[in-house]
N, CA, C and O of each residue as an XYZ file, in Angstrom:
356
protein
N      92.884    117.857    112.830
C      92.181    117.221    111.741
C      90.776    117.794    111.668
O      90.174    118.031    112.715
N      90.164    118.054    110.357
C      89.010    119.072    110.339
C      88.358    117.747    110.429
O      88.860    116.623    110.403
N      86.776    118.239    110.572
C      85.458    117.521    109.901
C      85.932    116.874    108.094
O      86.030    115.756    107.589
N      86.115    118.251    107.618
C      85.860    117.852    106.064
C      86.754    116.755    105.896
O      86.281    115.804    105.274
N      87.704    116.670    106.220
C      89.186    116.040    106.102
C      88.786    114.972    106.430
O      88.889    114.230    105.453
N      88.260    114.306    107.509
C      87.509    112.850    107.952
C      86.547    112.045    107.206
O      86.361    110.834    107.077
N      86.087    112.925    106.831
C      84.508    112.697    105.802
C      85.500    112.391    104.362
O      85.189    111.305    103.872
N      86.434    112.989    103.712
C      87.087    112.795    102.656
C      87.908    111.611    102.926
O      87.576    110.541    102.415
N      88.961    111.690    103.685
C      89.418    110.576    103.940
C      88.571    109.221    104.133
O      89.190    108.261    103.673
N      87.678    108.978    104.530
C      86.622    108.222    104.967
C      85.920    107.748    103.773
O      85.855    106.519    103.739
N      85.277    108.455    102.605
C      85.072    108.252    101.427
C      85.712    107.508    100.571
O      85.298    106.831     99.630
N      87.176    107.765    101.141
C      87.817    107.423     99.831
C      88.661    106.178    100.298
O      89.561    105.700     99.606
N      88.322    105.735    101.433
C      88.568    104.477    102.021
C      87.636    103.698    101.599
O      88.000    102.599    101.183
N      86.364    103.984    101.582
C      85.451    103.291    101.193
C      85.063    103.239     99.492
O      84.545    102.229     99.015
N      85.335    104.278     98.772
C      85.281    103.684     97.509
C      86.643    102.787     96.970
O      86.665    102.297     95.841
N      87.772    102.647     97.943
C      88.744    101.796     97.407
C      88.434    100.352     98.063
O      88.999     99.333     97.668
N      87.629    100.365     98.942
C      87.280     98.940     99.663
C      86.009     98.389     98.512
O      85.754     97.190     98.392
N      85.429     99.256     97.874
C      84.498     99.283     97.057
C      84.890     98.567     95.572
O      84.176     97.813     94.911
N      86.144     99.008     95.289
C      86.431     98.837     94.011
C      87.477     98.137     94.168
O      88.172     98.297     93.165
N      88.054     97.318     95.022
C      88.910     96.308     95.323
C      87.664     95.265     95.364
O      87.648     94.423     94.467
N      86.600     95.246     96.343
C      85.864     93.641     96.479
C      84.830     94.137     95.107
O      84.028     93.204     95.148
N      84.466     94.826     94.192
C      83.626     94.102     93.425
C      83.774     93.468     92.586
O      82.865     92.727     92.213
N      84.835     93.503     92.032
C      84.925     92.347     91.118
C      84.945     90.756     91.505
O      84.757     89.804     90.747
N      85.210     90.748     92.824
C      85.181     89.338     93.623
C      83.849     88.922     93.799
O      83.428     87.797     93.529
N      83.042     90.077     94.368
C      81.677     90.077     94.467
C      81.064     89.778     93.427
O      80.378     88.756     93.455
N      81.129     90.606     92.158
C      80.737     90.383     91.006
C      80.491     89.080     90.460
O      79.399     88.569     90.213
N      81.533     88.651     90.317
C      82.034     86.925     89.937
C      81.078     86.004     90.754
O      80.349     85.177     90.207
N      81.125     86.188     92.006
C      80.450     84.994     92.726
C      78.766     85.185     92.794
O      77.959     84.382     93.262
N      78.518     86.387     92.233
C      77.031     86.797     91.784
C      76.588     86.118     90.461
O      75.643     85.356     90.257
N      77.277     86.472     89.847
C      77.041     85.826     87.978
C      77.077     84.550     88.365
O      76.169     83.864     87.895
N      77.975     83.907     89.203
C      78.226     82.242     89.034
C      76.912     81.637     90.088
O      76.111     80.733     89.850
N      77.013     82.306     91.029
C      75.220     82.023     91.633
C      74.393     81.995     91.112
O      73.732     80.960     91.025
N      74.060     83.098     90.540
C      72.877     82.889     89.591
C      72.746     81.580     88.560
O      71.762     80.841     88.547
N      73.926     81.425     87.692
C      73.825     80.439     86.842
C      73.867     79.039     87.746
O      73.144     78.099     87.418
N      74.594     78.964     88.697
C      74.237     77.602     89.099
C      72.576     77.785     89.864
O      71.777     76.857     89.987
N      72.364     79.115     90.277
C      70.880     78.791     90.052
C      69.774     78.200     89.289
O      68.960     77.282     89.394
N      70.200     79.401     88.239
C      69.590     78.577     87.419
C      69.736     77.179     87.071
O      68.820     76.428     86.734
N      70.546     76.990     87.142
C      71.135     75.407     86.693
C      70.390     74.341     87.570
O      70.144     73.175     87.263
N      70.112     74.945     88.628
C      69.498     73.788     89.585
C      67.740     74.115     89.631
O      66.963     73.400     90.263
N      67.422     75.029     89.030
C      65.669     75.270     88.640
C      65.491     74.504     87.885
O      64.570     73.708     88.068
N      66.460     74.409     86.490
C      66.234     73.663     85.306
C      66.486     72.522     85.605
O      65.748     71.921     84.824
N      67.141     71.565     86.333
C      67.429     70.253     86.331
C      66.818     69.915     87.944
O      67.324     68.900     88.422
N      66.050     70.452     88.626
C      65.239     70.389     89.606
C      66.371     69.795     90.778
O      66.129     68.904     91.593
N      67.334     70.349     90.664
C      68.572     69.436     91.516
C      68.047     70.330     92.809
O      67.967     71.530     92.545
N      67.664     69.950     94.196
C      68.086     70.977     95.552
C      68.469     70.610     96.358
O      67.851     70.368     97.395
N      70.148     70.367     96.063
C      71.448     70.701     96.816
C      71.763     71.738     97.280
O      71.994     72.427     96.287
N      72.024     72.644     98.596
C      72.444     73.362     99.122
C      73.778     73.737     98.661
O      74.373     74.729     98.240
N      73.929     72.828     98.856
C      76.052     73.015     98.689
C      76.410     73.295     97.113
O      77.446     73.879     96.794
N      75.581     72.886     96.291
C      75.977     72.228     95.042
C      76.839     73.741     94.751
O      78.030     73.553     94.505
N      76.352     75.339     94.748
C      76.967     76.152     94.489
C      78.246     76.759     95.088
O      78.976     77.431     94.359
N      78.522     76.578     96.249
C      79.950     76.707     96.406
C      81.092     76.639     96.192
O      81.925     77.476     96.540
N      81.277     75.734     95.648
C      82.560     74.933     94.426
C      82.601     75.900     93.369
O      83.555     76.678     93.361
N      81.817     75.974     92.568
C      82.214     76.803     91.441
C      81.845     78.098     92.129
O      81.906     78.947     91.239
N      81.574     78.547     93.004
C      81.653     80.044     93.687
C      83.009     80.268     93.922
O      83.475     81.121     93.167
N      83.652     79.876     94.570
C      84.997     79.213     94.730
C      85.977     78.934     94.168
O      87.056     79.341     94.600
N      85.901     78.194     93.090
C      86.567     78.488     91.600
C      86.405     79.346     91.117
O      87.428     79.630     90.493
N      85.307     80.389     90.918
C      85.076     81.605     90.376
C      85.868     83.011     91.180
O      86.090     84.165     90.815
N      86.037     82.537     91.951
C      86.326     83.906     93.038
C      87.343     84.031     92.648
O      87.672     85.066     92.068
N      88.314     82.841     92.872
C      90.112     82.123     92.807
C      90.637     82.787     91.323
O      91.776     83.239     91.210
N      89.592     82.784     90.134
C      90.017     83.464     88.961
C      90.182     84.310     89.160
O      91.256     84.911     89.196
N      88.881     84.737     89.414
C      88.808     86.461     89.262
C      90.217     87.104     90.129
O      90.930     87.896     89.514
N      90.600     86.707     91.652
C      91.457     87.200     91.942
C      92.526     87.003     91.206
O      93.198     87.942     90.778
N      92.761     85.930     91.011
C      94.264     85.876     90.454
C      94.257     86.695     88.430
O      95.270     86.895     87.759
N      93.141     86.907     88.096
C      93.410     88.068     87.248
C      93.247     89.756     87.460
O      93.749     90.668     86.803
N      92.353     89.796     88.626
C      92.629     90.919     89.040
C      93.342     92.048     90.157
O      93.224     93.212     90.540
N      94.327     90.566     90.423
C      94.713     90.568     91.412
C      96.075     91.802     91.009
O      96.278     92.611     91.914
N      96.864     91.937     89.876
C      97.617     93.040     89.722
C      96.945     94.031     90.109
O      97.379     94.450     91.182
N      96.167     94.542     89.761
C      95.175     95.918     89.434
C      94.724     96.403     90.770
O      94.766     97.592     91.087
N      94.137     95.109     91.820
C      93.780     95.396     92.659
C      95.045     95.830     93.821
O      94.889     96.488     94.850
N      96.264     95.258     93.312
C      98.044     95.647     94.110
C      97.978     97.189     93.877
O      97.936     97.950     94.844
N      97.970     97.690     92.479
C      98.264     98.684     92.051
C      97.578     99.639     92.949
O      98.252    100.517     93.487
N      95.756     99.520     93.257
C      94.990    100.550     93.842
C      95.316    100.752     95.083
O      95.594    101.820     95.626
N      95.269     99.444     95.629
C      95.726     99.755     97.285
C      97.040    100.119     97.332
O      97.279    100.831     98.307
N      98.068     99.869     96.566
C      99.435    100.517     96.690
C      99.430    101.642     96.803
O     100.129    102.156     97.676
N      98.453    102.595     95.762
C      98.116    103.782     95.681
C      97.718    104.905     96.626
O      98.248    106.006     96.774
N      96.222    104.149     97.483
C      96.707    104.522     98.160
C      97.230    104.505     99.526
O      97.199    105.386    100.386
N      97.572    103.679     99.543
C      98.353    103.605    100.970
C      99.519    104.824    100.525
O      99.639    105.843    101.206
N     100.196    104.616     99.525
C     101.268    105.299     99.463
C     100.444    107.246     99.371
O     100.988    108.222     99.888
N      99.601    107.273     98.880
C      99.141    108.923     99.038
C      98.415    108.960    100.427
O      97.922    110.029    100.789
N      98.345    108.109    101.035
C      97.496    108.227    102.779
C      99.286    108.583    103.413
O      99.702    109.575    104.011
N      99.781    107.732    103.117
C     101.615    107.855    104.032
C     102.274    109.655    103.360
O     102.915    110.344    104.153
N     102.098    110.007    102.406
C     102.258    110.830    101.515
C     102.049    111.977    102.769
O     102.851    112.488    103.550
N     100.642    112.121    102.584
C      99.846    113.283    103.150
C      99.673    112.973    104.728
O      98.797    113.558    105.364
N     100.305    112.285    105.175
C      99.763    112.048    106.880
C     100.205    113.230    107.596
O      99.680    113.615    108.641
N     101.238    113.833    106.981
C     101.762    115.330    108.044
C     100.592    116.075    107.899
O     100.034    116.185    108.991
N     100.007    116.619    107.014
C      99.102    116.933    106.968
C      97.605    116.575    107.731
O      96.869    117.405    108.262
N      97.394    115.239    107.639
C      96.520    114.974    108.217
C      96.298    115.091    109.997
O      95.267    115.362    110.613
N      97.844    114.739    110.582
C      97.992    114.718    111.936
C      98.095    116.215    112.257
O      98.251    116.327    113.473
N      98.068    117.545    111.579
C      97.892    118.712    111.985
C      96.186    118.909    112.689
O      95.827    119.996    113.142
């Protein structure tokens, strides 16, 4: 197994770990903020108060992006299994 080959492989583990959690990430960012805001404007300071709908927010997002996100990692797992003769040279 070369250098380059590690460094590529390695990349591209990480932009699929990348683009599998942001949309999860995403979601529970937008919904923070607004229950932030939500609690500046109504002077509420509850700790907890944002978790629940962080939570509910996450639960969407996966379960709509949850095909898409099957499809990528299917992908590649199946081109990592693909190319492993290769790789174990």
């Amino acid at each position: 197994m070369s250098p380059e080959l590690v460094i590529t492989l390695g990349q591209e583990t990480i932009k699929t770990t990348l683009m599998l959690a942001a949309p999860l990430l995403l979601c529970a960012l937008v919904v923070g903020l607004m229950v932030s805001v939500f609690q500046a404007v109504t002077q509420i300071n509850e700790a907890t108060l944002s978790f629940i709908p962080k939570i509910l927010a996450v639960v969407v997002a996966l379960v709509i992006c949850a095909p898409w996100m099957l499809q990528v990692i299917s992908n590649f797992t199946t081109t990592l299994f693909e190319n492993i003769v290769t790789y174990v040279r």
